[in-house]
C-alpha positions in Angstrom: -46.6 72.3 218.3 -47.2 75.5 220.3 -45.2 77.7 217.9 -46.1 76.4 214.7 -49.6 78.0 215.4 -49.8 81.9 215.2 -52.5 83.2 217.8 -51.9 86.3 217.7 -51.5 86.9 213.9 -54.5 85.0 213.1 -57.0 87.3 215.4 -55.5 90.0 214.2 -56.4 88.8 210.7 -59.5 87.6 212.0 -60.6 91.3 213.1 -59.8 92.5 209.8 -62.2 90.0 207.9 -64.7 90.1 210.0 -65.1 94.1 209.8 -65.1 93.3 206.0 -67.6 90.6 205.8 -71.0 92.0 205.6 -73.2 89.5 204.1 -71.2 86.6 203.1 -72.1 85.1 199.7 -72.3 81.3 199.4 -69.0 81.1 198.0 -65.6 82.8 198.3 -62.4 82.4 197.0 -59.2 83.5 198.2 -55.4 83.8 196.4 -55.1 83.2 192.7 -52.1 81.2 192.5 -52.1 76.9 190.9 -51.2 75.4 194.0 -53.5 73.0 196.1 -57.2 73.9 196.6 -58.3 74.1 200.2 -62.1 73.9 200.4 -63.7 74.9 203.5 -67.5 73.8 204.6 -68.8 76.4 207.0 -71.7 75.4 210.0 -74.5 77.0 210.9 -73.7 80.0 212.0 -72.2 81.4 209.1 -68.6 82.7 208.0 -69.1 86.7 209.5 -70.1 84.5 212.7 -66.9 86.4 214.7 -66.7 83.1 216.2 -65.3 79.8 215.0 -66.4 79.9 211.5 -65.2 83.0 210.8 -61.8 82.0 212.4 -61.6 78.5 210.3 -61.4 80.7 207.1 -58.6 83.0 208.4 -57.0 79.7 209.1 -57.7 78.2 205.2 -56.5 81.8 203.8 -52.9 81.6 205.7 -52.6 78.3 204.6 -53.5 78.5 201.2 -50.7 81.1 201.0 -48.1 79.2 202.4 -49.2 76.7 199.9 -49.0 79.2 197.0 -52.4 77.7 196.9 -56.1 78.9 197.0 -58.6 78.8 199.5 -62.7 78.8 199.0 -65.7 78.2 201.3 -69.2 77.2 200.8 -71.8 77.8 203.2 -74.2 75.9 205.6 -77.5 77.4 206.3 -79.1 74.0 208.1 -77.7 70.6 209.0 -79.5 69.3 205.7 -76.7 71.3 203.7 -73.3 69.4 205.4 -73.5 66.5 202.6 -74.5 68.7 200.1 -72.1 70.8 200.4 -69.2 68.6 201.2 -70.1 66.2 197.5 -70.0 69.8 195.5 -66.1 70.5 196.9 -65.2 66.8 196.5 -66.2 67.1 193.0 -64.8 70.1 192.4 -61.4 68.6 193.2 -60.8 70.2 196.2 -57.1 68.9 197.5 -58.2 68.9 200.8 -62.0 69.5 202.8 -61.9 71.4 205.9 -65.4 71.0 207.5 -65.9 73.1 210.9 -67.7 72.0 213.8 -68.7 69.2 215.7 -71.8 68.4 214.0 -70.5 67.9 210.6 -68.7 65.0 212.6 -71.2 62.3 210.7 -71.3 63.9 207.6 -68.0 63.9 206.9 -67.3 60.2 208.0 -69.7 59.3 205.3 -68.1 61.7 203.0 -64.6 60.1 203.4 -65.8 56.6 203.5 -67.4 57.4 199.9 -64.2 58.9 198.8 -61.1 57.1 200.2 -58.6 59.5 198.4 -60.4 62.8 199.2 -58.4 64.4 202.5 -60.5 65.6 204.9 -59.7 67.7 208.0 -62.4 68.5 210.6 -62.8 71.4 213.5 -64.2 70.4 216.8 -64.3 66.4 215.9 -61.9 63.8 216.9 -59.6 61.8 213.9 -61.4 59.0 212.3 -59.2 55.6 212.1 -59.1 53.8 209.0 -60.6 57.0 207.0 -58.3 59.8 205.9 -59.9 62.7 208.2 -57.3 64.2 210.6 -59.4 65.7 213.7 -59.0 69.0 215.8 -59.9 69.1 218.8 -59.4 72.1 221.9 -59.8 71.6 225.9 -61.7 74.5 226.3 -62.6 73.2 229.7 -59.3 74.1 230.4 -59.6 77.6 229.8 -63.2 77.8 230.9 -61.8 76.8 234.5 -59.7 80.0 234.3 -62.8 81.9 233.2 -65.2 80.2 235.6 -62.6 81.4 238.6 -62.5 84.8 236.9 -65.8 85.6 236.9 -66.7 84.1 240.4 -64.0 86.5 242.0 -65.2 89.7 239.8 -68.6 89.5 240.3 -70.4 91.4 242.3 -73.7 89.9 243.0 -72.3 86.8 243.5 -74.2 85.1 240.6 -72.5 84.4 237.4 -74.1 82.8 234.2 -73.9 80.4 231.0 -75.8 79.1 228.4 -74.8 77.1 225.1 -76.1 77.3 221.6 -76.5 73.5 221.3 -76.8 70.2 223.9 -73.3 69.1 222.2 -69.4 68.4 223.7 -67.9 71.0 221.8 -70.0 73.4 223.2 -71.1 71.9 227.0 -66.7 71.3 227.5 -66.9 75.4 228.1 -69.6 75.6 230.6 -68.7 72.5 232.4 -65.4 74.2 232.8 -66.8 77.5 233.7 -69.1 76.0 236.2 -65.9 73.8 237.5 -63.9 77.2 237.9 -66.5 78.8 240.1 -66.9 75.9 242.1 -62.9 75.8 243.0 -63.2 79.4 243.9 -66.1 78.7 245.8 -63.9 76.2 247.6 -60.6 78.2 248.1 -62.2 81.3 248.8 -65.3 79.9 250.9 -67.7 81.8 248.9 -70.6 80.7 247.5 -71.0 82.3 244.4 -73.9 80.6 242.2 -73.6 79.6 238.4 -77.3 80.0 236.4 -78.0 78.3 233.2 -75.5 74.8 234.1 -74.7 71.9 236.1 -73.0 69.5 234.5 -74.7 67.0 237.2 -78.4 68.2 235.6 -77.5 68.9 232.0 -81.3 68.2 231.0 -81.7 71.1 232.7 -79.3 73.7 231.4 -79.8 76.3 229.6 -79.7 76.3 225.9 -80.6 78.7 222.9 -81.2 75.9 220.0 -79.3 78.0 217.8 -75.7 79.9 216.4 -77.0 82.6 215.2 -79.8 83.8 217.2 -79.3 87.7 218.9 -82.6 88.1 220.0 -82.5 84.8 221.8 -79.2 85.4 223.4 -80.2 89.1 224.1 -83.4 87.2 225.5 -81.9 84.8 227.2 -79.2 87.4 228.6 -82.2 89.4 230.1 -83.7 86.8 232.1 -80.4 85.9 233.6 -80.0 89.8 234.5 -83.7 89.7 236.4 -82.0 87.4 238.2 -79.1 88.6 239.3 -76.4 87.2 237.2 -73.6 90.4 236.3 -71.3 88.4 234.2 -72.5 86.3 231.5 -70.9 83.4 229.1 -72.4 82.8 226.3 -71.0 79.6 224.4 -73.7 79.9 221.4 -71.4 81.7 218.0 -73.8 84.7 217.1 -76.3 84.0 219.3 -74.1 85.2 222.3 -74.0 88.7 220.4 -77.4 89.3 221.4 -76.1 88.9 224.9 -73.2 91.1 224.7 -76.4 93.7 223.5 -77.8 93.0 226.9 -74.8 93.9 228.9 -74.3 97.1 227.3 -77.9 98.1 227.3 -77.3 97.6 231.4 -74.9 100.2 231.5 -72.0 99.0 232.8 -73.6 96.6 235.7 -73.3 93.4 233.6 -70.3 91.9 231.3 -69.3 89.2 229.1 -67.0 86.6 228.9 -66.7 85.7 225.6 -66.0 82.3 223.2 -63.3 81.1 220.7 -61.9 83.9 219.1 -60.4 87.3 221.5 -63.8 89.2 221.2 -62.5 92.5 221.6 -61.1 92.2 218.2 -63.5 90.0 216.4 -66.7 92.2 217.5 -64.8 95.4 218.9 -68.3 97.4 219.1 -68.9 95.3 222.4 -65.3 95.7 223.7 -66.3 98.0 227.1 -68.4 94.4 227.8 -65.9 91.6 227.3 -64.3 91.0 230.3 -62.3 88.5 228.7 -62.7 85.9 226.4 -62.3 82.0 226.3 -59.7 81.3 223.2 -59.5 78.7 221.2 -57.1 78.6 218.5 -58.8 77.4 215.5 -57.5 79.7 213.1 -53.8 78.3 214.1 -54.8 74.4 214.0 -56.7 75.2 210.3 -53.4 77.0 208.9 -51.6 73.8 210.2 -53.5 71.6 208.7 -54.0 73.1 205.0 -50.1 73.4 205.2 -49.4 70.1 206.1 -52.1 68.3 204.2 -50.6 70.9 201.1 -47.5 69.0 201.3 -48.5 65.6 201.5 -48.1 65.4 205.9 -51.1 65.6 206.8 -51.7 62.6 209.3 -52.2 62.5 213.0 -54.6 64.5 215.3 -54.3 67.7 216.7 -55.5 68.1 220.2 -55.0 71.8 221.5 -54.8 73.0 225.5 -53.3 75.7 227.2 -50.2 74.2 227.6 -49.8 74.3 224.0 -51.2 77.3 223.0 -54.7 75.8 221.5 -56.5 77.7 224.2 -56.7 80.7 226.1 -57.5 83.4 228.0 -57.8 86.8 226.5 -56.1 89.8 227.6 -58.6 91.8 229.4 -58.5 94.9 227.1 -60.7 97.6 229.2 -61.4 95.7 232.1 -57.5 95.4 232.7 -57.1 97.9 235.2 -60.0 96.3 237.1 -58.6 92.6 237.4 -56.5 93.0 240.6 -52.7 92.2 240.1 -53.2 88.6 242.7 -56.3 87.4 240.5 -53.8 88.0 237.7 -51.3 85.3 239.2 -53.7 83.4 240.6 -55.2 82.9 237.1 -51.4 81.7 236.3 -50.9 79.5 239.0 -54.3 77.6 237.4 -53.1 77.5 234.3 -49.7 76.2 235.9 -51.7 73.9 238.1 -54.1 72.5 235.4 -50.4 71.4 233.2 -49.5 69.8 236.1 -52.4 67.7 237.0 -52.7 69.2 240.1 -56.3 70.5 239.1 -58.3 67.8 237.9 -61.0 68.7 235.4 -64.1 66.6 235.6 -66.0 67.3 232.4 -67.0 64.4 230.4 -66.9 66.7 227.5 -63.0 66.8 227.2 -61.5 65.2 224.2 -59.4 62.0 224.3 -56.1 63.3 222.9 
């Protein structure tokens, strides 16, 4: 499927809307033409969230015009707004209901068992048998390995950190992966660089912000990681992990950022000297795909994305490029080479099926 989904036009877009957004109403619409309707139920965090939310609605514009359609979006301030929300678009006569992120995963079950001939498509959430909701699903532990090996081999103090917005698999799949990455470098390189805030072993333990949209706990929780050592951070938390890219910059240059789903250099450019890189995943693609397909009546299947396939990535390293040394470079290729291959087994319980 690889070029059927267009990274690099879609962040750029993304960049674009997000510098536009400001505060997001409830609703917006875009395209004015009488095609199909794509409706689009937002999480948590919020559609100017620079992170998956905001890239699910760059996704449902693109594919309402290649639809000569129209895209809209209602917003989720809690999870008591997910049914809500979903039975005003179904009876609005959406043509198809894109609801993004993992937690509308129960919602939306109910929502299609209700109404059989309602299309529903779903970000972060496997396909549903039986029920017409076609899932999207990324191996970010994939690209978190790459990340995780990254970070190990530029940090200085030899203490590297992570921390999720929520307890669930579409958010622990990155830090497992990142805590998997150092551990390999740990073992090729016989370092013994430590990982604060995760071990997939002790997840009770880990460290989580209970929210999306959160700065001042991320900027918090980013501080307390710094007191102890930790110089790169990877925050998997949506907005929350803004608060930590405040931290890094505050520290003048000693601490930086790896950041989540979309390239952050272009979806929150004002923290570009800190992103060392950023952990992609290519939901603005999948959603495009999806709107099209469903738009023209193909809209069956799954959609499982990797780095083999484009669905996930590494970032280019914008500033920090002339800092990554040319070997880390192609070591970071043979990984990605190795991962395809199966000669790097990922461990994380968190991946999806397929």
């Amino acid at each position: 499927m690889s070029k059927g989904i267009r990274l690099a036009a879609g962040l750029a877009g993304l960049a674009l809307l997000v510098s536009a957004c400001g505060e997001a109403p409830d609703e917006s619409k875009e395209g004015t033409a009488e095609g199909p309707l794509a409706c689009m139920v937002t999480d948590t965090g919020g559609i100017d969230d620079r992170s998956f939310n905001a890239a699910a609605w760059v996704g449902m514009q693109a594919g309402a015009k290649a639809t000569s359609g129209k895209a809209e979006y209602v917003a989720s301030t809690n999870e008591n707004d997910y049914i809500p929300n979903i039975n005003e678009l179904v009876n609005k006569g959406c043509d198809t209901i894109v609801t993004v992120g993992g937690l509308m995963g129960d919602a939306t079950t109910e929502a299609a068992k209700a109404h059989p001939d309602q299309q529903f498509a779903i970000v972060d959430s496997p396909s549903v048998a039986g029920q017409k909701i076609y899932g999207m699903e990324f191996n970010t532990a994939q690209s978190s390995f790459q990340a995780g090996y990254l970070a190990a081999s530029m940090s200085k103090s030899g203490k590297v950190a992570t921390y999720g917005g929520l307890a669930i698999p579409p958010v622990t799949i990155f830090m497992d992966g990142f805590y998997e990455g150092v551990q390999y470098f740990n073992e090729k390189k016989g370092k013994k660089v430590e990982v604060l805030g995760w071990d997939p072993a002790k997840p009770d333990s880990g460290s989580i912000a209970g929210a999306f949209g959160d700065l001042a706990k991320g900027k918090s929780i980013a501080k307390g990681f710094i007191e102890q050592g930790a110089d790169i951070i990877f925050p998997v938390a949506g907005g929350t992990g803004l608060g930590s890219a405040a931290a890094a910059k505050e520290s003048g240059g000693k601490v930086s950022v790896i950041w989540v789903d979309t390239d952050g250099c272009e979806s929150a450019a004002d923290y570009c000297d800190v992103f060392l890189t950023s952990v992609m995943k290519n939901v603005n693609g999948a959603v495009e795909q999806a709107v099209t397909k469903a738009g023209s009546g193909e809209l069956t299947g799954s959609y499982l994305g990797t780095l083999e396939n484009g669905g996930t990535s590494l970032a280019p390293f914008h500033e920090f490029d002339s800092k990554v040394p040319a070997d880390l470079k192609t070591e970071l290729d043979q990984i990605k080479t190795d991962i395809a291959s199966g000669t790097i087994s990922i461990k994380s319980v968190s991946q999806p099926k397929g």
